[in-house]
C-alpha positions in Angstrom: 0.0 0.0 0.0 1.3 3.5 -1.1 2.1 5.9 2.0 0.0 9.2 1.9 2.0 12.0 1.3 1.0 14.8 3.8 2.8 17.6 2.2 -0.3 18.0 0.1 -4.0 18.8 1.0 -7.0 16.0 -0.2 -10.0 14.5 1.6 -7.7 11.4 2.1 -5.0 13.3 4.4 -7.5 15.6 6.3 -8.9 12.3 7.1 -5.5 11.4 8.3 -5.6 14.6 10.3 -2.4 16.6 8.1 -2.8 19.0 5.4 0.2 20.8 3.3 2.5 19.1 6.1 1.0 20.0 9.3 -1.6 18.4 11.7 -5.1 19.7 10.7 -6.8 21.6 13.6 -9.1 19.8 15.6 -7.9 16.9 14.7 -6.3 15.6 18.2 -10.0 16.3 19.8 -12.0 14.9 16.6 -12.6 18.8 15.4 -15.1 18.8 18.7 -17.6 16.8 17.5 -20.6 16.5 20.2 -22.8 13.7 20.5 -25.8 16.1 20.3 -25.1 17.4 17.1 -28.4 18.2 16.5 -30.2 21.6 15.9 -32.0 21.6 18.8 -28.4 20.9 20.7 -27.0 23.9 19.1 -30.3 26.2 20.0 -29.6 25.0 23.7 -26.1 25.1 23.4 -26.6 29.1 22.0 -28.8 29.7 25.2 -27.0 28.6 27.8 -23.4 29.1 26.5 -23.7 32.2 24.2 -26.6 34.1 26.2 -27.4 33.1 29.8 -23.6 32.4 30.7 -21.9 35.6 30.0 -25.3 37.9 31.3 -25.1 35.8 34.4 -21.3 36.0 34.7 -21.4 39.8 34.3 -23.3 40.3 36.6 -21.7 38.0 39.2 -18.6 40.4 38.4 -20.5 43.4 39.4 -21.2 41.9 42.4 -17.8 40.0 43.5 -16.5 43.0 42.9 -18.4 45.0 45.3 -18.0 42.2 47.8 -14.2 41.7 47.7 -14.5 45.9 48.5 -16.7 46.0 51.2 -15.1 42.9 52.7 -12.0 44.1 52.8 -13.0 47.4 54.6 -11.6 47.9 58.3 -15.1 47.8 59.6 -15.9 44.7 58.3 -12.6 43.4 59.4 -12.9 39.7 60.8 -11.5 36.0 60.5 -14.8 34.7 58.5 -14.9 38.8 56.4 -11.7 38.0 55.8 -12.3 34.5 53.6 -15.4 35.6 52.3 -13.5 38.7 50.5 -10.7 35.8 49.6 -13.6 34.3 48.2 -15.6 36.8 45.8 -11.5 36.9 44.2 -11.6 33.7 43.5 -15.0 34.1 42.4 -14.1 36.8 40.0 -11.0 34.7 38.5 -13.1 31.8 38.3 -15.8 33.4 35.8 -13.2 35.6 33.8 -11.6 32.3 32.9 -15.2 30.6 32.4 -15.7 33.1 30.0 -12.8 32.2 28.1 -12.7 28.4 28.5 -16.6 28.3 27.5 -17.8 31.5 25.7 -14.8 32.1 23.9 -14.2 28.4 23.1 -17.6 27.6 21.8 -17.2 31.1 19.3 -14.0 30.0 18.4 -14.9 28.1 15.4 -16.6 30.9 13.7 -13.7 32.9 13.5 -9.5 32.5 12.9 -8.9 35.5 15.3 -10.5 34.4 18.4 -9.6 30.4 17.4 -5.3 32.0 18.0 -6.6 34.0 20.9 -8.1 30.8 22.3 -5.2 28.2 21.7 -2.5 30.9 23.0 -4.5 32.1 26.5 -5.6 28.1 27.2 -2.2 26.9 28.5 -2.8 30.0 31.3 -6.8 30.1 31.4 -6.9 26.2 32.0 -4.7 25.8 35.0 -6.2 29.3 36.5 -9.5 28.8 36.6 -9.3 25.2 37.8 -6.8 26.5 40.8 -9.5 29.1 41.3 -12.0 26.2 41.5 -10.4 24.4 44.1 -9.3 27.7 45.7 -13.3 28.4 46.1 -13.9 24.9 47.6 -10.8 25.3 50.1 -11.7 28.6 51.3 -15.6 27.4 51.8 -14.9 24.5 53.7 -12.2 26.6 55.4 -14.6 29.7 56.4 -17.4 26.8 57.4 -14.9 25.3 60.3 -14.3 28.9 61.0 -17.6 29.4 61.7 -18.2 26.5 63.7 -15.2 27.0 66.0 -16.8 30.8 66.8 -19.8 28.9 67.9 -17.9 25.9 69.8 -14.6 27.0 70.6 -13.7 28.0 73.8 -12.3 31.8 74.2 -8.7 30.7 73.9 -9.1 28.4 70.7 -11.1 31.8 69.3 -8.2 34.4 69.9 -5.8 31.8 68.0 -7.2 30.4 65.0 -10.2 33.1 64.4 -8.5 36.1 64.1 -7.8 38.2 61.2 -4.2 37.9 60.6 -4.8 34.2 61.7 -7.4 34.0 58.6 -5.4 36.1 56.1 -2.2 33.5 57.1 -4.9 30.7 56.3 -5.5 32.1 53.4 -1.9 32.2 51.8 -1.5 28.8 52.8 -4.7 27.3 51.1 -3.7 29.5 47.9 -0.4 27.9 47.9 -1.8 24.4 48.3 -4.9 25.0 45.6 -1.6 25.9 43.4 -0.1 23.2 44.1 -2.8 20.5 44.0 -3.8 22.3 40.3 -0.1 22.2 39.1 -0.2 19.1 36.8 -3.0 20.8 34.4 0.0 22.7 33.5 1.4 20.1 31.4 -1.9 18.7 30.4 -2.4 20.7 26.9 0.5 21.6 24.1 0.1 24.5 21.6 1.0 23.1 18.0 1.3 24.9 14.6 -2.0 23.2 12.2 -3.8 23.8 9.4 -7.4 25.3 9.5 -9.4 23.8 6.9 -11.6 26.1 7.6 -10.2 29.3 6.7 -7.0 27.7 4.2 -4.4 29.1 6.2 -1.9 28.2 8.8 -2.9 28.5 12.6 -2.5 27.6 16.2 -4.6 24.9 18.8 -4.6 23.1 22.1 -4.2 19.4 22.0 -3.8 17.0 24.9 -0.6 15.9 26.1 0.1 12.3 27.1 0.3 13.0 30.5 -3.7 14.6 29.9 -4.4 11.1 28.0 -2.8 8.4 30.3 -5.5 6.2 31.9 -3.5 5.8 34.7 -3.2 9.5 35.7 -7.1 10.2 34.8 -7.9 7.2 37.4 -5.8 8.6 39.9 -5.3 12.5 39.7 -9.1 12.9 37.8 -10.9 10.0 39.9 -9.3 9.4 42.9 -7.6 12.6 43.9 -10.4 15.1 42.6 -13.0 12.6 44.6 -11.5 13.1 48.0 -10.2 16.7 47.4 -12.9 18.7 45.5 -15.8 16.3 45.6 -17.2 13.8 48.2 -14.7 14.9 50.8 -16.1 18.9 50.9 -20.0 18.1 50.2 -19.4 16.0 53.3 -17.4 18.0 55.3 -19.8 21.2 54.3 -22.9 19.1 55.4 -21.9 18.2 58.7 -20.0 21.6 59.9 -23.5 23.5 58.7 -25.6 20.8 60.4 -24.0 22.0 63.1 -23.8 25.1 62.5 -27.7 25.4 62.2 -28.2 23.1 65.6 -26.3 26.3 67.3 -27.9 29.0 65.0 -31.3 27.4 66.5 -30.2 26.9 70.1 -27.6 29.0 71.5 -25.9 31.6 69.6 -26.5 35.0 70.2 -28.3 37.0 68.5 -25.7 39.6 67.5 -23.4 36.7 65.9 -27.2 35.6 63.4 -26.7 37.8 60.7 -22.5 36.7 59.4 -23.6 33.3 60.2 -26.8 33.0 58.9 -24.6 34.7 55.9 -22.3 32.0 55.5 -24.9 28.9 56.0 -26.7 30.0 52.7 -23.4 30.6 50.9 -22.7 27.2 52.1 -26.2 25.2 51.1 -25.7 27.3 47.6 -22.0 25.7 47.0 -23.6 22.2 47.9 -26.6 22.4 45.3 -24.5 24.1 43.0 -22.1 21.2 42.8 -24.3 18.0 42.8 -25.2 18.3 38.6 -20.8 19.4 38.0 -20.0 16.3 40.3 -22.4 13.9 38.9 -21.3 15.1 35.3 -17.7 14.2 36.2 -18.3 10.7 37.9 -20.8 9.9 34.7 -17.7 10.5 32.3 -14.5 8.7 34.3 -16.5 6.3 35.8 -19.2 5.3 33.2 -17.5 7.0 30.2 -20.8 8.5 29.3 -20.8 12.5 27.6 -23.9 13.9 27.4 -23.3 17.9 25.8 -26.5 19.3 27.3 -25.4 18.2 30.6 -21.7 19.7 30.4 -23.3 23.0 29.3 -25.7 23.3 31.8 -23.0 22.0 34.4 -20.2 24.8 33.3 -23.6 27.6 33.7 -23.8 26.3 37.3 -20.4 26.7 37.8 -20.5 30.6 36.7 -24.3 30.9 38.1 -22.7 29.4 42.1 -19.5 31.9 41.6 -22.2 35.2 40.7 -24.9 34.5 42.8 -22.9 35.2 46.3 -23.9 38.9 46.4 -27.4 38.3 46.5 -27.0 36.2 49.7 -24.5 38.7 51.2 -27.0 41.6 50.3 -30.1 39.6 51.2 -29.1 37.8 55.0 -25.8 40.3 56.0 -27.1 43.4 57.9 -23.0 44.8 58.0 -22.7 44.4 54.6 -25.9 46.2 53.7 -25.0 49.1 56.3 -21.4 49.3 55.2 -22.4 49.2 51.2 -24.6 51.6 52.0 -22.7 54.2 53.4 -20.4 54.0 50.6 -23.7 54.5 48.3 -24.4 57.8 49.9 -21.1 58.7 50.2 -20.4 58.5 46.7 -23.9 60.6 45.8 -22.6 63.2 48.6 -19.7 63.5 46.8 -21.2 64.0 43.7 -23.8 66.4 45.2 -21.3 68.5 46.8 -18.7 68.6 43.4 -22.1 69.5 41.3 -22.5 72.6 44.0 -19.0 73.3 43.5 -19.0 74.0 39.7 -22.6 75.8 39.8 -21.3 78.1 42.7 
């Protein structure tokens, strides 16, 4: 049998995934074809992906922005302030990257520009947003047995591991580790030099490494690992500390303590609903090897609708964080007032 040549361009070597010499883009991930390739796929796909995800992530910008700022004020200066600022960051890096990884990603085939944007951020966007992930999970479990020790420790106990510089030290060292455990998605994607069929020119795109297709290190790092560190092991951990946390809330805690509790019980009960369709998602695909595209769509719009939907809670169950955002509010219109005074006198 006669070898192809690959330095030239036919139906026969695109199938072979090379064109004019180089691999054909797409080619290493099957040019992303979806099970669901229907029209009724891509009409979901546009409404979820295209439409709901960024309006929902801009506005859970808006408000992790806001609620890193009023955090972070001296007033509102405390051990569980202190990780719920660390967390509307992580928040904010989580979507900007969700943007990118999905928005961007699913656009990218309808135009060269923003498929070389795409394939050179990835290799950054990919390992960021998942360290942000796990950085989100760390700091909630984190701020949870925060929150219980207020309630159960004894004063000593309290001065030591729920203070402020206590809880910004905390949170160095769980950015450090969330770094750390993310690490190996670094070498999980490589940026070649292909051939878009597309457009007929030359062009950039991610492909998977072998390290990212070894069965050995998706059953441990993927399976295993993720399982313990950023699945089952939180949900469960969450569920008990805010069980207990609500026997307390119901029993003995004061009543000047309700209102940052209550604050971080809902943020709590969101992160667990939030991440039942994402886990069940990931367990379906290692474990059972089953994809289903309108799941993974509506799982990534979870993941951007638990990181934007934080505010609300803050706003609707903190009274400090509705007193101190709103002296900033009138602030900023006094200031505005008196400079409009100014320039009429």
């Amino acid at each position: 049998m006669d070898s192809i040549n690959h330095s030239i361009c036919t139906n026969i070597t695109i199938n072979d995934g090379y064109c004019y010499g180089l691999p054909v883009c797409g080619y290493c991930y099957h040019f992303n074809i979806t099970l669901e390739s229907s029209n009724n796929y891509e009409l979901y796909n546009m409404m979820v992906i295209r439409i709901l995800l960024p309006v929902i992530g801009l506005f859970g910008l808006c408000g992790n922005g806001i609620s890193a700022f009023i955090y972070s004020r001296k007033s509102m200066r405390s051990s569980m302030n202190i990780y719920l600022c660390a967390l509307a960051i992580s928040d904010i890096i989580i979507i900007l990257t969700a943007f990118f990884l999905f928005f961007i990603e699913n656009l990218r085939y309808k135009s060269l520009l923003l498929s070389k944007i795409f394939a050179m951020l990835t290799p950054i966007a990919f390992p960021l947003g998942l360290t942000a992930q796990s950085l989100s999970v760390f700091l909630t479990v984190t701020s949870a047995i925060d929150c219980f020790l207020l309630i159960y420790s004894n004063p000593n106990c309290k001065r030591r591991f729920c203070s402020a510089t206590s809880a910004i030290k905390m949170v160095g060292m769980i950015s450090m580790l969330a770094m750390l455990y993310n690490s190996p998605h670094m070498f999980e994607i490589n940026v070649i030099t292909c051939w878009n069929i597309v457009y007929f020119e030359k062009s950039i795109d991610v492909c998977p490494t072998d390290l990212r297709q070894s069965q050995l290190y998706l059953t441990v790092y993927y399976a295993w690992m993720y399982t313990a560190v950023m699945a089952v092991g939180p949900v469960l951990i969450l569920i008990a500390l805010n069980t207990a946390i609500i026997i307390a809330l119901r029993n003995t805690l004061p009543v000047s303590d309700d209102s940052d509790i209550i604050t971080l019980v809902v943020v709590v009960c969101l992160f667990i609903t939030c991440n039942i369709l994402p886990l069940t998602v990931n367990f379906l695909e290692l474990i059972f090897g089953y994809i289903n595209s309108y799941l993974i769509d509506l799982s990534n719009l979870i993941v951007v609708f638990n990181s934007s939907c934080n505010f609300l809670i803050y706003f609707a169950f903190g009274s400090r964080f509705r007193k101190t955002l709103k002296e900033y509010i009138e602030l900023i219109f006094y200031r505005q007032s008196a400079s409009k005074i100014i320039v009429t006198a």
